[in-house]
C-alpha positions as CSV (number, residue, x, y, z in Angstrom):
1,X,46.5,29.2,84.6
2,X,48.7,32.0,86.0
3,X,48.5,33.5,89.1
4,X,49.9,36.7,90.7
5,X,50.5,37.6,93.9
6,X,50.8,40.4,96.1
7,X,52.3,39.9,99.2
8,X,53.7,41.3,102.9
9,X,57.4,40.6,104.1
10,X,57.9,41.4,107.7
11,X,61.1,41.0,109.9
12,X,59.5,39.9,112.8
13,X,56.2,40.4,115.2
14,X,54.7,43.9,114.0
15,X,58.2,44.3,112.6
16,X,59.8,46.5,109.3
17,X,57.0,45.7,105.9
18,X,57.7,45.4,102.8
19,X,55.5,45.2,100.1
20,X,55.9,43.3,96.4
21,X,54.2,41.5,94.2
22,X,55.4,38.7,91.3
23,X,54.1,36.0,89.2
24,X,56.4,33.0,90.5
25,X,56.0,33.6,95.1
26,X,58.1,30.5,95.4
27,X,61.1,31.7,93.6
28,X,60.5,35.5,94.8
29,X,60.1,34.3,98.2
30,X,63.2,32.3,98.4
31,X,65.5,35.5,96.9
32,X,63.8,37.1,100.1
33,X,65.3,34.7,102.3
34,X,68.8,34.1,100.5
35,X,69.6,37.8,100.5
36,X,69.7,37.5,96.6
37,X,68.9,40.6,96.0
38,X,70.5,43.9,97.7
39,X,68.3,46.2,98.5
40,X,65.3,47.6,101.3
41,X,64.6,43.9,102.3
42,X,68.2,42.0,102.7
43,X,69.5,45.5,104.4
44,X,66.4,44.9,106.7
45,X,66.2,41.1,107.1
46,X,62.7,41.3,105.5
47,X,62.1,38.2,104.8
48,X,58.9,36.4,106.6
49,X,55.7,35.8,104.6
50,X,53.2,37.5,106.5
51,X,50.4,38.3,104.1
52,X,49.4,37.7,100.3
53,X,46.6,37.6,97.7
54,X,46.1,35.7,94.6
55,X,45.1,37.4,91.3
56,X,44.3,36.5,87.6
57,X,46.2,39.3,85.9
58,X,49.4,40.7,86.8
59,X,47.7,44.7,86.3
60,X,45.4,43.5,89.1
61,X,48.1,42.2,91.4
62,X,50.3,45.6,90.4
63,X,47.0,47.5,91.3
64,X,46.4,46.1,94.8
65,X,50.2,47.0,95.6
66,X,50.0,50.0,94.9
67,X,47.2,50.8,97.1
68,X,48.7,48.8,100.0
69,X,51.8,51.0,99.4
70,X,49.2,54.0,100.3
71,X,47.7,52.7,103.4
72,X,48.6,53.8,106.7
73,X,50.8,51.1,108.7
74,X,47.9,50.5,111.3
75,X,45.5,49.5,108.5
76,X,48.3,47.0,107.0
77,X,49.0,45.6,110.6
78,X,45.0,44.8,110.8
79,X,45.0,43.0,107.3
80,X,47.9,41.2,108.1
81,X,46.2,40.4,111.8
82,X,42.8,39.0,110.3
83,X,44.6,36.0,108.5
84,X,47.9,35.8,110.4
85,X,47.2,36.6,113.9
86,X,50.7,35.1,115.2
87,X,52.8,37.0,112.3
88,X,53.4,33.3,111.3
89,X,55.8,33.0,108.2
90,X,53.1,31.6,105.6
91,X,56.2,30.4,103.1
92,X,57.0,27.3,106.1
93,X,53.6,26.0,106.4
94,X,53.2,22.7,104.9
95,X,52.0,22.5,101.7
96,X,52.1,25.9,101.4
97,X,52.8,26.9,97.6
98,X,50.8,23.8,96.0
């Protein structure tokens, strides 16, 4: 089954956001980090995995970013805080994209 994701790039600690969303995080995670793509993230070194959330249909994943995209940056910082208190970068955990 196929699964989409939306997810949160930071810089650093409570650093620059970006927000995206894709239906293969492995491969759209590692353009983040190789600078593959020009543009808002590699001119910003945006590239830590600091928050995401799984969906069964892309229009659902598209949906959610759009209204992340909308919230203030204190409400984004608290999501982000609630499952990554440490701003850890989720993409180097262990185990991470089975």
């Amino acid at each position: 089954m196929k699964r989409y994701h939306t997810y949160i790039l930071a810089s650093d600690f409570n650093g620059t956001l970006y927000i995206g969303v894709t239906g293969d995080l492995p491969s759209r995670i590692k353009a983040h980090k190789e600078h593959a793509v020009k543009g808002f993230t590699d001119k910003y070194n945006v590239t830590k995995l600091v928050y995401l959330e799984v969906f069964e249909t892309f229009r659902q994943a598209v949906e959610r970013e759009k209204q992340l995209k909308k919230w203030k940056r204190s409400w984004k910082c608290s999501l982000i805080e609630q499952l990554n208190p440490q701003w850890e970068d989720l993409a180097e955990k262990d185990g991470y994209f089975l």
